[in-house]
C-alpha positions as CSV (number, residue, x, y, z in Angstrom):
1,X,-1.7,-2.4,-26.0
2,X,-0.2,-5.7,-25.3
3,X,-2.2,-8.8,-25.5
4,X,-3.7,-9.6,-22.1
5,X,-2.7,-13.3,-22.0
6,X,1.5,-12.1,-22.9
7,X,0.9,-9.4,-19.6
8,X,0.2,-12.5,-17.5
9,X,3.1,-14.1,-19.3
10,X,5.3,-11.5,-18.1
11,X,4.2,-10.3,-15.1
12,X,4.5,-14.4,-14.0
13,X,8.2,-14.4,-15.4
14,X,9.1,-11.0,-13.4
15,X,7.6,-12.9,-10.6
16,X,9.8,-15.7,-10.4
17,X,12.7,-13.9,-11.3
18,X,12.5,-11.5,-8.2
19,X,12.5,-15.4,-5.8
20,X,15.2,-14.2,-3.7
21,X,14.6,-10.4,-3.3
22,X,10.9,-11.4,-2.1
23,X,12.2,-14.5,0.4
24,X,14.2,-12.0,1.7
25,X,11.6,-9.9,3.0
26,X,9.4,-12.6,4.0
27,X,12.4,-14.0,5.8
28,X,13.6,-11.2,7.9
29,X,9.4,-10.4,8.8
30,X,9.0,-14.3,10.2
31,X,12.3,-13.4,11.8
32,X,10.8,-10.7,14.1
33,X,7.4,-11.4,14.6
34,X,4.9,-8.4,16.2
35,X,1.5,-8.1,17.5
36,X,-1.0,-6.2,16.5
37,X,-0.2,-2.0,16.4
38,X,2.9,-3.1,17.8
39,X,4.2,-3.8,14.2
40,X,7.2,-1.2,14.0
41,X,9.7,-3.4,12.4
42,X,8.1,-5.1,9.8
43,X,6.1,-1.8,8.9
44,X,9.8,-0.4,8.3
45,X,10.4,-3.3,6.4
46,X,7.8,-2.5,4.2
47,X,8.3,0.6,3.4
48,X,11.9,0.1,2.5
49,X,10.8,-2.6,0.2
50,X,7.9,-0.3,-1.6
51,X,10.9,2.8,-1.9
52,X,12.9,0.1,-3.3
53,X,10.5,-0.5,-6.3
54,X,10.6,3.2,-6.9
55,X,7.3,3.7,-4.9
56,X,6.6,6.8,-2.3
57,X,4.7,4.9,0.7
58,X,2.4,6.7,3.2
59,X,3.0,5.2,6.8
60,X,1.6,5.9,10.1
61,X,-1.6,4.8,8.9
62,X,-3.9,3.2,12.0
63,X,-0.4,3.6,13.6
64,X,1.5,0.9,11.6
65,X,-0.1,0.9,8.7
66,X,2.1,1.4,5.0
67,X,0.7,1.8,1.6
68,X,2.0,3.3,-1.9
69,X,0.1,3.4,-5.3
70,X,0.8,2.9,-8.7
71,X,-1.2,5.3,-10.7
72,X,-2.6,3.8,-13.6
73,X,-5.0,5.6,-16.4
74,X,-8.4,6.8,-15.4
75,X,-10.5,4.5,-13.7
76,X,-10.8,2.6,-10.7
77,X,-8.3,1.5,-7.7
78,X,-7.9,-2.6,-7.0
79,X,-6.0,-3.0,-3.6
80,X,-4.0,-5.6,-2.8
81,X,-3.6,-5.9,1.1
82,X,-1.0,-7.7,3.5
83,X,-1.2,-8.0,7.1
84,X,1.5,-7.3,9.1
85,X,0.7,-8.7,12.6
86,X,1.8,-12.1,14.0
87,X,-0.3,-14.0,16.5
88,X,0.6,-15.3,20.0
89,X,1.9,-19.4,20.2
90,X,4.6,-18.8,22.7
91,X,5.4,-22.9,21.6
92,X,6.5,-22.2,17.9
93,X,10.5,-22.7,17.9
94,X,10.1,-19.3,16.3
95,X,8.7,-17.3,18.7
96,X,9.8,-14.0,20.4
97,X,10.7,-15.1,23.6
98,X,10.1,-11.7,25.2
99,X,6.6,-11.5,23.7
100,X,5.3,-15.3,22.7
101,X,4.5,-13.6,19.3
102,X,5.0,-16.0,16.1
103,X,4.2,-16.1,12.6
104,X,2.1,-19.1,12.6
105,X,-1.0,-17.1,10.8
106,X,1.0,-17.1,7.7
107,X,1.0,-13.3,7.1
108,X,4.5,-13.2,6.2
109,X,3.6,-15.4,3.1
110,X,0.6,-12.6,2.0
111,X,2.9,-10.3,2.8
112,X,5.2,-12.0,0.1
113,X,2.3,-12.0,-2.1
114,X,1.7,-8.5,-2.0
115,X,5.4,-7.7,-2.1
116,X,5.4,-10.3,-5.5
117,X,2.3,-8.3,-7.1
118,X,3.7,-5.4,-6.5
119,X,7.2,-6.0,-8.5
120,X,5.6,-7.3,-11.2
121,X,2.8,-4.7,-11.8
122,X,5.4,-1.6,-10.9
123,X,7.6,-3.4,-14.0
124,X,4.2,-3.6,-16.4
125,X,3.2,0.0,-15.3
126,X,6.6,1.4,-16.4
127,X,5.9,0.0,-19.8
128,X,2.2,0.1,-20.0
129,X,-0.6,1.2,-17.8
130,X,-3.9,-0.6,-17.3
131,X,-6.9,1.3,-17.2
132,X,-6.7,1.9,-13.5
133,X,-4.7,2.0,-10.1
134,X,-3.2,-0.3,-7.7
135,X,-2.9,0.4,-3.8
136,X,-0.4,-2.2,-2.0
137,X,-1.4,-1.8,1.3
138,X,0.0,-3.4,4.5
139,X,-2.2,-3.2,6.9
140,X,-2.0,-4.1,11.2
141,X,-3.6,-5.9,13.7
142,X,-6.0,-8.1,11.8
143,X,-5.7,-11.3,14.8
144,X,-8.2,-9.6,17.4
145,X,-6.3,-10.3,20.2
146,X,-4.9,-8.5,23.6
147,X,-8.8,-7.0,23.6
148,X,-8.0,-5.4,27.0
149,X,-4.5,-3.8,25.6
150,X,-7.0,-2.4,22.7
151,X,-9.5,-0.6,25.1
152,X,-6.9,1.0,26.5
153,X,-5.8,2.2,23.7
154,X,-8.7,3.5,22.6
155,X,-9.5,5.1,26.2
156,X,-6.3,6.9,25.6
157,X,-7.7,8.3,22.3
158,X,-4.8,6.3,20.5
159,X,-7.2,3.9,18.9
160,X,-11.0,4.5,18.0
161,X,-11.9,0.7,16.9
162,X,-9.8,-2.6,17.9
163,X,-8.3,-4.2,14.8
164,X,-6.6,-3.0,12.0
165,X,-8.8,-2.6,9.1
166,X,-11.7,-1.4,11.0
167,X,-9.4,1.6,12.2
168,X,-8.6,2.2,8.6
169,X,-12.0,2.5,7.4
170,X,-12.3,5.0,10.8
171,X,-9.6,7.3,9.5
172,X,-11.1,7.4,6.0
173,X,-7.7,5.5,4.9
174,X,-9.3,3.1,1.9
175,X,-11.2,6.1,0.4
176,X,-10.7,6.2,-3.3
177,X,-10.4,2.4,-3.3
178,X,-13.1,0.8,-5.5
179,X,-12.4,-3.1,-4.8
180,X,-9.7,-5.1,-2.7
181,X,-8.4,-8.9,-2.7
182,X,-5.6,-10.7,-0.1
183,X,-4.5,-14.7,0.4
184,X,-4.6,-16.3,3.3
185,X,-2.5,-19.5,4.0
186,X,-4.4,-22.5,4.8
187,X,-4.0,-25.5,7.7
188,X,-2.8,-28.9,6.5
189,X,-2.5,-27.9,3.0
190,X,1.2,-28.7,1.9
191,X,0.1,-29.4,-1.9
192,X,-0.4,-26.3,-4.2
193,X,-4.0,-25.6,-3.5
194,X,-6.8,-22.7,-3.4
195,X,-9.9,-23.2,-1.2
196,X,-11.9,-20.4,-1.8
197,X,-15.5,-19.6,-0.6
198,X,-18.6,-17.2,-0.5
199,X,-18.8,-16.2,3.8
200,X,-16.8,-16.3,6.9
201,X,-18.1,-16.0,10.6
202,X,-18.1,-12.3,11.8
203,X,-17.7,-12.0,15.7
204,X,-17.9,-9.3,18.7
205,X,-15.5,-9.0,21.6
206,X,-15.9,-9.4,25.4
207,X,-13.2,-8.7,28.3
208,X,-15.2,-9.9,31.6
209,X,-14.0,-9.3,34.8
210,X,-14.9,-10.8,38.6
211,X,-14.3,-9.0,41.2
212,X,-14.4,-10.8,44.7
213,X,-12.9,-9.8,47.9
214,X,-9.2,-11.4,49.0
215,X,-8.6,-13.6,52.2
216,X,-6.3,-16.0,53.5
217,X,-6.9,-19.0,51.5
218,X,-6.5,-21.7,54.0
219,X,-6.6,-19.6,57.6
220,X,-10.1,-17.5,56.3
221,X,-11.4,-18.7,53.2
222,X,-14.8,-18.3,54.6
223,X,-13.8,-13.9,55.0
224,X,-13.0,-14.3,51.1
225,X,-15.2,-13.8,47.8
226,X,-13.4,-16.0,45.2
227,X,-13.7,-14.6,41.9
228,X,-12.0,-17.6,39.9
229,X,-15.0,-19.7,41.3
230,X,-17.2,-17.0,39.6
231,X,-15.2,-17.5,36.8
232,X,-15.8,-21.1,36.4
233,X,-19.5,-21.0,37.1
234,X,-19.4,-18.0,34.1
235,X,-17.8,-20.6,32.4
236,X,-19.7,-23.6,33.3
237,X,-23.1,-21.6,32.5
238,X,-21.7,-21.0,28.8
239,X,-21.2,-25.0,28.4
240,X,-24.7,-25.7,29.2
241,X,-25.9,-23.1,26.5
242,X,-24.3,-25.0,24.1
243,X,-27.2,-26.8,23.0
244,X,-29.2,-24.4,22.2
245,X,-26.7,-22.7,19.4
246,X,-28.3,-23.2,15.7
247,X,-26.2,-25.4,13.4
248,X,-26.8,-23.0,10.5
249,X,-25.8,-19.7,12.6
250,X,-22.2,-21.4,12.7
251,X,-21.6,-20.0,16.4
252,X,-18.6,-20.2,18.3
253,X,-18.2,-19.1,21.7
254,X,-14.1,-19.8,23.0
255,X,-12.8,-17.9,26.3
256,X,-9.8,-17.8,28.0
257,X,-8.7,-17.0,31.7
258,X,-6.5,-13.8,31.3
259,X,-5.6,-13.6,35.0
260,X,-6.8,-15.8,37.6
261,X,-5.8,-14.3,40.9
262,X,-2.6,-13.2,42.2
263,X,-0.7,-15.6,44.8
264,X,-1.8,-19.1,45.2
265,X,-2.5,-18.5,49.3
266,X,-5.1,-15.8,48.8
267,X,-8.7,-16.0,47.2
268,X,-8.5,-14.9,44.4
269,X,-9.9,-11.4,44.3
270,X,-9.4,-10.3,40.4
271,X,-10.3,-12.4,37.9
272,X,-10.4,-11.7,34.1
273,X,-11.6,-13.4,30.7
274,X,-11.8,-13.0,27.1
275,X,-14.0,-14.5,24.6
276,X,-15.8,-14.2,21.2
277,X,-19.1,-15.0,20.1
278,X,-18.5,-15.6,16.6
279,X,-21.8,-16.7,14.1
280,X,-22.6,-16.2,10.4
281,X,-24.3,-13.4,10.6
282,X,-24.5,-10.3,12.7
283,X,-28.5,-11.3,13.5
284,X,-27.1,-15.0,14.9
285,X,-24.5,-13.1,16.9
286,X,-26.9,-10.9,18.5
287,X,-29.1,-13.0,19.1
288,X,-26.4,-15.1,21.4
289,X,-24.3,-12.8,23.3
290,X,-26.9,-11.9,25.2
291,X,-27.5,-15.8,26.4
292,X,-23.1,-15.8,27.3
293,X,-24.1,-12.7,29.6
294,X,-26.6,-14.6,31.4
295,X,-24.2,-17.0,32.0
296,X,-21.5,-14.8,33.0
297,X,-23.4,-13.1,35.0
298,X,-24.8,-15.9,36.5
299,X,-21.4,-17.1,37.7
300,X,-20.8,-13.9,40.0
301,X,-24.0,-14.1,41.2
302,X,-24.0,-17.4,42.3
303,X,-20.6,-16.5,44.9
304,X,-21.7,-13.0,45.1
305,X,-19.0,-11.5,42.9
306,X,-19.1,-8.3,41.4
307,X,-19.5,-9.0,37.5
308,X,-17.9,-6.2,34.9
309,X,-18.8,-7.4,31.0
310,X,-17.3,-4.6,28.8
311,X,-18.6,-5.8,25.2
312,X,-16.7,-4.3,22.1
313,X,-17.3,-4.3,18.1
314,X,-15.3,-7.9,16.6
315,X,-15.2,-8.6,12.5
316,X,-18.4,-8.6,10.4
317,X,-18.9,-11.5,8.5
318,X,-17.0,-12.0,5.1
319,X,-19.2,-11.8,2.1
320,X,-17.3,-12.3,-1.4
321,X,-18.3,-12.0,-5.1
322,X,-18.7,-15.5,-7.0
323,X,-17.8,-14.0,-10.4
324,X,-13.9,-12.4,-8.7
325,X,-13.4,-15.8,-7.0
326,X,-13.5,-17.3,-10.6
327,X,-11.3,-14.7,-11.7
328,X,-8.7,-15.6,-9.0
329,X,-9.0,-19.3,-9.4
330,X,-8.7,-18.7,-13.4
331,X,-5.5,-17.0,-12.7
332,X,-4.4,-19.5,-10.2
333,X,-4.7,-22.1,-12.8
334,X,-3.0,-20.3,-15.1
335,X,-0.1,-19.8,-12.7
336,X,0.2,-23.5,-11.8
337,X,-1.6,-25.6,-13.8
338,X,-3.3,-28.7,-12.1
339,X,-3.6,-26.6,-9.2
340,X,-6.2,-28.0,-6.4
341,X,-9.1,-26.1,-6.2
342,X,-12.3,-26.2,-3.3
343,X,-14.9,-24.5,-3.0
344,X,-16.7,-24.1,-0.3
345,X,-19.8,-21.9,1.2
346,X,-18.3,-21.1,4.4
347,X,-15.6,-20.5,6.2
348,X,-16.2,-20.6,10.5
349,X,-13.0,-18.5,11.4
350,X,-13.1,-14.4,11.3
351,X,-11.4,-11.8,9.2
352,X,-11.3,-8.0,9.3
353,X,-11.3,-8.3,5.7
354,X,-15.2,-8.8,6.3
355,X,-15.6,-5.3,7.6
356,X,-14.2,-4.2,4.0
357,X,-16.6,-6.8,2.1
358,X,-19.3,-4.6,3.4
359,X,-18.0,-1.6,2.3
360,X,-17.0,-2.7,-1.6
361,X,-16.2,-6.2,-3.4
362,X,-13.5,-8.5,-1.7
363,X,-11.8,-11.5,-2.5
364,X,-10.1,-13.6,0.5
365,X,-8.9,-17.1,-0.6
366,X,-6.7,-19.8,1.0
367,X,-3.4,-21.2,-0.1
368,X,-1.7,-24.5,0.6
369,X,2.3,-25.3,0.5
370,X,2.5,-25.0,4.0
371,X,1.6,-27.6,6.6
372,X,0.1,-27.4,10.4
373,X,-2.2,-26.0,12.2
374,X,-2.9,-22.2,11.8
375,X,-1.9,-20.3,14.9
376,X,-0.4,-24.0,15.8
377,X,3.5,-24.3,16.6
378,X,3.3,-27.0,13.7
379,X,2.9,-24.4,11.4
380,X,5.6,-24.5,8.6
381,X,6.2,-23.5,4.9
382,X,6.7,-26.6,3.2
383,X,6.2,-25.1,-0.7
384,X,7.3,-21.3,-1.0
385,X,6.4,-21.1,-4.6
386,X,3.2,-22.6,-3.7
387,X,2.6,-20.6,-0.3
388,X,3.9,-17.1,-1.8
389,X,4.7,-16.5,-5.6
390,X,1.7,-18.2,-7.0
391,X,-0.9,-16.0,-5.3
392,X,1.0,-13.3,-6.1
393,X,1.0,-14.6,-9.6
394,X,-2.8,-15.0,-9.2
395,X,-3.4,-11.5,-7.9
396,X,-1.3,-10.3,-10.3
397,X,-3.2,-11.6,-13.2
398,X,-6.0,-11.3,-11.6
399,X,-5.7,-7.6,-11.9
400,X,-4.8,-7.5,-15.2
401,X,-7.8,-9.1,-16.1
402,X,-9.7,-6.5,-13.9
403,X,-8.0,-3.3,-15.4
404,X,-6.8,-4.7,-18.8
405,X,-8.5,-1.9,-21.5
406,X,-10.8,0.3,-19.9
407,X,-11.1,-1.6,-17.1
408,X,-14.2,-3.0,-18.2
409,X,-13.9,-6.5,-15.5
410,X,-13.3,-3.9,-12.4
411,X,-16.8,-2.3,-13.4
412,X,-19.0,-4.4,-14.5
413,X,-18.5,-6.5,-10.6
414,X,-18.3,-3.2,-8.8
415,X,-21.8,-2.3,-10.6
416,X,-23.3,-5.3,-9.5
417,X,-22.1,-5.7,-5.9
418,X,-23.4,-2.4,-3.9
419,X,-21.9,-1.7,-0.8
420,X,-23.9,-3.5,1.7
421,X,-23.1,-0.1,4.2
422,X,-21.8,3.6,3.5
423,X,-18.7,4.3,5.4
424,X,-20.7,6.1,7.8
425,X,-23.4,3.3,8.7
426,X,-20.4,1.1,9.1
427,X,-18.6,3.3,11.7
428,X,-22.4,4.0,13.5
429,X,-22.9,0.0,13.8
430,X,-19.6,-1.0,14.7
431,X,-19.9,1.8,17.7
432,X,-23.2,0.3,18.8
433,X,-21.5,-2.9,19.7
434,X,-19.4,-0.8,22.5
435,X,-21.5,-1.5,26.3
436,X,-19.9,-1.9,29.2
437,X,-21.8,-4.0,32.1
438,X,-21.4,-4.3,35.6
């Protein structure tokens, strides 16, 4: 077999040679930018680019889901995801003005990424297989957002959980896959760079609404129950419970005002929220959202509203193997030497890609070349090699290094990192987190 280190030699230069054909992609996805389970287009997209490398994609999956394998020799399957979703930042000069959706997450660049590692290993695998497979998968609706939109959805029988890699695991879609590794861009980071770490914060979902009773607003406000006052009390009461949140447990608590009433000379009768409760661990999180429900509750009570909390499953908390983050920063250094590198323990934002940490060894770094705030209409590529081709230079390596022989790298980390749940205990704990309130 070829020596490991010419592999990464080659599978770099195949990389940079294919510049154009992967802007491309990532040009025309930023282009037209789609919410979650909404993502039509670019799932098309993909496809077409995956046919184009001489690879037979499944679609459909968790409704806009796309992946395609390259079959290796016996062993195991490393899967390289992509997210297809955009988020919501109305502000961004790029924005769909019909929707407010906008790349400013950066998935277009790990979508890249993936689309890189994939023409690179598809060229090696013609040649010479490693001593296991490869699943590119593109997956939706990681940003947890449009919660109501997703219950009903799932009331319709359409959806059973709420974001995109927890619906996979539902439908039994990353069976057969042994490990898994994406990039993620990173804020304020315009240099080359990796930031990689061990955790992130893990979250659950809550859609609240008030319901009051509608009157004139000035002639017989006194006839009225106004629900946006509930509302702010709710809101109010979460502000004052601030104090008592744990630095360690990293919680976050952030709503937003959905709707808050219907014409500005009437009470307002209907009045609806979202929020997280975000914390390190799923033991911090429960130990909280039952304090924000007080408080929400509290806020009805206090105008006599009627107070509906409908609490759903988030993302559990990202746990990732030390010894595969020094693969991928290895790699990284390799593919740009002088690279930055952090490290650091944890990370307070939420990923889906913690819901497959639980289930089998995950890697989820960050990468610079772009500038901004994530999910911020500053957010702009200002390095595409950096921001795209050398992740998927690192991931790319990174798998070599994994499968190269008998695959020896893949299972010596998948023997020491047991599943934290079985497929089933995950689907049984994620459904606990469903109550609805009133």
């Amino acid at each position: 077999m070829t020596d490991k280190n010419q592999l990464k030699k080659d599978l770099c230069a195949c990389i940079d040679a294919a510049e154009v054909k992967i802007k491309g992609y990532t040009d025309s996805v930023f282009n037209e930018p789609e919410l979650g389970f909404k993502e039509t287009k670019t799932a098309a997209k993909t496809a077409d680019f995956f046919r184009g490398l001489g690879l037979k994609p499944e679609e459909g999956l968790a409704v806009t889901g796309v992946k395609a394998l390259l079959e290796g020799n016996p062993g195991p399957t490393v899967a390289v995801f992509g997210e297809l979703d955009a988020i919501g930042c109305p502000e961004a000069p790029s924005a769909n003005p019909e929707t407010g959706a906008a790349h400013t997450c950066g998935h277009f660049l790990q979508l890249g990424a993936m689309m890189g590692a994939a023409v690179a290993l598809t060229e090696l695998y013609k040649k010479e297989k490693l001593g296991g497979n490869v699943a590119f998968f593109a997956v939706p609706a990681e940003e947890y957002v449009e919660i109501a939109y997703r219950m009903r959805l799932r009331e319709e029988g359409k959806l059973h959980f709420l974001a995109g890699k927890e619906e996979l695991i539902y439908r039994g879609a990353f069976a057969g896959i042994d490990m898994a590794m994406m990039v993620h861009s990173n804020a304020y980071s315009p240099e080359p760079s990796v930031c990689i770490g061990k955790s992130s914060n893990g979250f659950i979902g809550k859609v609240i609404q008030y319901i009051g009773k509608e009157a004139h607003a000035a002639a017989a406000p006194h006839e009225g129950i106004n629900a946006l006052n509930a509302a702010m009390l709710g809101l109010m009461g979460i502000h004052a419970l601030r104090e008592t949140f744990k630095d360690e447990d990293h919680i976050r608590v952030h709503p937003v005002i959905t709707k808050g009433g219907d014409l500005v000379n009437s009470v307002p009768a209907d009045v609806r929220l979202e929020t997280y409760v975000r914390g390190k661990t799923m033991e911090a999180i429960e130990a909280t959202h039952g304090k924000i429900d007080r408080a929400l509750r509290a806020g009805g009570d206090a105008v006599g509203a009627k107070t509906i909390i409908r609490t759903s499953h988030g993302q559990l908390p990202l746990v990732c193997p030390e010894e595969m983050n020094d693969i991928f920063i290895q790699n990284a250094q390799i593919a740009h030497p002088g690279i930055k590198i952090s490290r650091i323990e944890h990370f307070s934002g939420s990923t889906d890609m913690g819901d497959v940490s639980h289930l089998m060894p995950v890697i989820h770094p960050y990468i610079g070349g772009v500038t901004g705030a994530l999910h911020g209409r500053d957010f702009a590529v200002t390095d595409f090699a950096a921001a795209c081709l050398l992740p998927a230079k690192a991931m790319a390596m990174s798998i070599v290094d994994l499968l190269y022989g008998g695959a020896e790298g893949a299972k010596k980390i998948i023997a020491e990192n047991k599943p934290l749940l079985t497929a089933a205990e995950y689907v049984s704990k994620m459904d606990s987190y469903f109550k609805e309130e009133s």
